[in-house]
C-alpha positions in Angstrom: -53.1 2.8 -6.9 -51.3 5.2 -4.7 -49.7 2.4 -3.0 -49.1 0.5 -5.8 -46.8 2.8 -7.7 -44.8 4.0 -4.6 -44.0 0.3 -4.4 -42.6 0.1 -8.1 -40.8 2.8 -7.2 -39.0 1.2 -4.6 -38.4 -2.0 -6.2 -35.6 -0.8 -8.6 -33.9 0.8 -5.5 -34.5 -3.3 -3.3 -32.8 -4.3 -6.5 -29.8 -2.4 -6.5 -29.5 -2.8 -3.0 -29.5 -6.6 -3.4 -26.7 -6.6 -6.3 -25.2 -4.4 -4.2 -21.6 -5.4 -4.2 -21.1 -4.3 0.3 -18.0 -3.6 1.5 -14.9 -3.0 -0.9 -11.6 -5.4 -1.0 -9.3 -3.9 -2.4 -5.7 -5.7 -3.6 -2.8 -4.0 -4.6 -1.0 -6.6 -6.9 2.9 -5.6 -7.1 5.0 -7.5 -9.6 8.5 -7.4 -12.1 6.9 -7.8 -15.6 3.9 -7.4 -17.3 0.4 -7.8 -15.3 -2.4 -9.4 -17.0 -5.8 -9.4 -15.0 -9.2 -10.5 -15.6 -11.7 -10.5 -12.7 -10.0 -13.1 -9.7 -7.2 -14.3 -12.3 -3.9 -12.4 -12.0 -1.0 -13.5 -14.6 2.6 -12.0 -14.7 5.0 -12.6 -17.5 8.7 -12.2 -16.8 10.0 -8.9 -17.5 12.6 -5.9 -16.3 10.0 -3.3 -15.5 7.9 -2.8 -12.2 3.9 -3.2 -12.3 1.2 -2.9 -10.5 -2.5 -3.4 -10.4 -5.3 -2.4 -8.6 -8.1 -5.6 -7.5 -11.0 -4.6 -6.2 -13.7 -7.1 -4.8 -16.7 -7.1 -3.4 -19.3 -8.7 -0.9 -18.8 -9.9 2.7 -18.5 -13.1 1.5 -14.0 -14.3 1.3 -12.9 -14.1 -2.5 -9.6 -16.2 -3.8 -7.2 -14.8 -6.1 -5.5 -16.9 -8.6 -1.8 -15.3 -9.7 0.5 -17.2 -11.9 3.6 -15.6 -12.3 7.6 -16.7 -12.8 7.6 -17.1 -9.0 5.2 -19.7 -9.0 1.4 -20.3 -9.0 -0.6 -19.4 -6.0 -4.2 -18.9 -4.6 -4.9 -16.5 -1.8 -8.1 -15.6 0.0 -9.2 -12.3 0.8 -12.0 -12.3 3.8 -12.3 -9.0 5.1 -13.0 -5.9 4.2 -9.6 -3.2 3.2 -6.8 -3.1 1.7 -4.4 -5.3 1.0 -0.9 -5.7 -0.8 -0.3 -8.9 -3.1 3.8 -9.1 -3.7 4.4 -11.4 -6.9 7.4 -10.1 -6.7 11.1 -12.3 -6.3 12.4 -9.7 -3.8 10.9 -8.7 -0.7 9.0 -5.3 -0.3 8.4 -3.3 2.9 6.1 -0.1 3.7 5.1 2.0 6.6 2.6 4.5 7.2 3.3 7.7 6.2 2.1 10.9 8.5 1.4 14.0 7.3 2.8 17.2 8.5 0.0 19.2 9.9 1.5 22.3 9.0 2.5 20.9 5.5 6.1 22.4 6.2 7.7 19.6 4.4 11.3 21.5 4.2 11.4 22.1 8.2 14.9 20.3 8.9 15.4 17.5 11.2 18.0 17.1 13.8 20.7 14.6 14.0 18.8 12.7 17.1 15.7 12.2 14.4 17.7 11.1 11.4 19.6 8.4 13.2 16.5 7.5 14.9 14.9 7.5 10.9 17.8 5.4 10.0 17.6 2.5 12.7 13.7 2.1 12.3 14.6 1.6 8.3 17.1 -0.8 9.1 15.2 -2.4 11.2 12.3 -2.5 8.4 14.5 -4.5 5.9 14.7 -7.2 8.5 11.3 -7.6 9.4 12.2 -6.2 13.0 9.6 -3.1 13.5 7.2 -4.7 11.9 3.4 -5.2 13.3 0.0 -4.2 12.9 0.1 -2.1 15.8 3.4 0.4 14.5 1.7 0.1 10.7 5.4 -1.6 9.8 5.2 -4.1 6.8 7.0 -6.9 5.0 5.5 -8.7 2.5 7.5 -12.1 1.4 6.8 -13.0 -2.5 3.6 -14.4 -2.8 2.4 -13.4 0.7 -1.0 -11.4 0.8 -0.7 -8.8 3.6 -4.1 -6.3 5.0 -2.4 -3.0 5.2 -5.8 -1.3 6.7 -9.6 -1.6 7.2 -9.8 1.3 5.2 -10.7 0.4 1.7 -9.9 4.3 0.6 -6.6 4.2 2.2 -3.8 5.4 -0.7 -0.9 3.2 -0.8 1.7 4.0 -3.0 4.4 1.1 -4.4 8.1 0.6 -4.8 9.2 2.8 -7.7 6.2 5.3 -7.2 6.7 9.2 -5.1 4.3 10.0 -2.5 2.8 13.5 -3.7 3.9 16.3 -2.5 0.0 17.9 -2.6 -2.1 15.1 -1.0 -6.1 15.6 -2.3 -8.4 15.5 0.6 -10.2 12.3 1.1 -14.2 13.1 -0.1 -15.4 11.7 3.1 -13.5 14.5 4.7 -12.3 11.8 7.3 -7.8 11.7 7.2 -5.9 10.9 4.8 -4.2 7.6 5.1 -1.0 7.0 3.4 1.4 4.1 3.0 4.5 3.8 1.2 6.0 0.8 -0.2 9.5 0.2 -1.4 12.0 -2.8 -2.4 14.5 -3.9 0.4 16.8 -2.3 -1.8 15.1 0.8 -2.3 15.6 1.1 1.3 19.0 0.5 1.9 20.2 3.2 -0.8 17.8 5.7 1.2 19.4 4.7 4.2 22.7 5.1 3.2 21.7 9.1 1.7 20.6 9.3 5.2 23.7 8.0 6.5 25.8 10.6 4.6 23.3 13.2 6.1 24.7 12.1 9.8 28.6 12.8 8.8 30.1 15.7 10.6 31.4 18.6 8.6 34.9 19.2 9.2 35.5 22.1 11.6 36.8 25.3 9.2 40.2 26.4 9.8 41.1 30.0 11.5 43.3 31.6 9.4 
């Protein structure tokens, strides 16, 4: 009887296990309009706004999402494990892992040797130049599905949207990784505030 009952025990636990969804996929749908989403099915409806939503799917086994949209209709399959960005959007959009200070100094200033060098890997960024897996650079063409990372808790933050200035610990207690996204032109204003940053002041005059 013993026996018995320790194995009814376990059978709700074999069940969860089984229904179990296993690894997370995780999409990060980015549009211009209104997004409608219901399980796999993604539709966007024209509009002047940015919006995004958050897909997340389950299993080992590779999942298709189905996104209508004014840009077209398209079906892309997800078939690993991560996180990944879905751009229904006309323009293009770009992103890059963001490091965290390990000192959390975020006002410590930056030389002029560091800002240009800031400003040619962003130009570089709107073309597509810098980017690869290996330097965590991204471009993402409209209706173009792109893995960002293997990890499924990674925080990636879209055009339109501020990184935090407090980041909250991961609860794994593992780091923190962060990615930022922006529009092509999002980019080119920053890099021409940057460029203004690079102008030499005029020398003072000795009265």
């Amino acid at each position: 009887m013993m026996l018995k009952k320790t194995l009814l025990g376990l059978m709700p636990l074999a069940m969860l296990a089984a229904c179990g969804g296993g690894p997370e996929k995780k999409v990060l749908v980015m549009a211009k309009g209104t997004i409608k989403h219901t399980e796999n099915s993604i539709t966007v409806t024209d509009g002047s706004g940015y919006s995004e939503v958050e897909v997340t799917l389950k299993g080992n086994d590779k999942q298709t999402i189905d996104a209508t949209g004014p840009n077209g209709k398209v079906s892309i399959e997800v078939k690993d494990p991560g996180f990944y960005v879905l751009s229904l959007r006309a323009d293009t959009v770009v992103g890059s892992y963001q490091k965290l200070s390990a000192d959390g100094a975020g006002g410590k200033m930056i030389s002029q040797d560091d800002l240009k060098a800031k400003i040619d890997s962003l130009q570089k960024l709107t073309t597509g130049a810098n980017v690869s897996a290996a330097s965590r650079n991204f471009l993402v063409a409209t209706n173009q599905l792109v893995k960002v990372s293997d990890n499924a808790n990674a925080r990636i933050y879209g055009p339109f949207h501020k990184v935090p200035d407090v980041i909250e610990p991961s609860k794994d207690g593992k780091e923190v990784e962060i990615y930022k996204f922006s529009t092509n032109n999002e980019v080119r204003e920053l890099i021409g505030k940057l460029e203004k940053m690079t102008q030499a002041k005029p020398a003072e005059t000795k009265k």
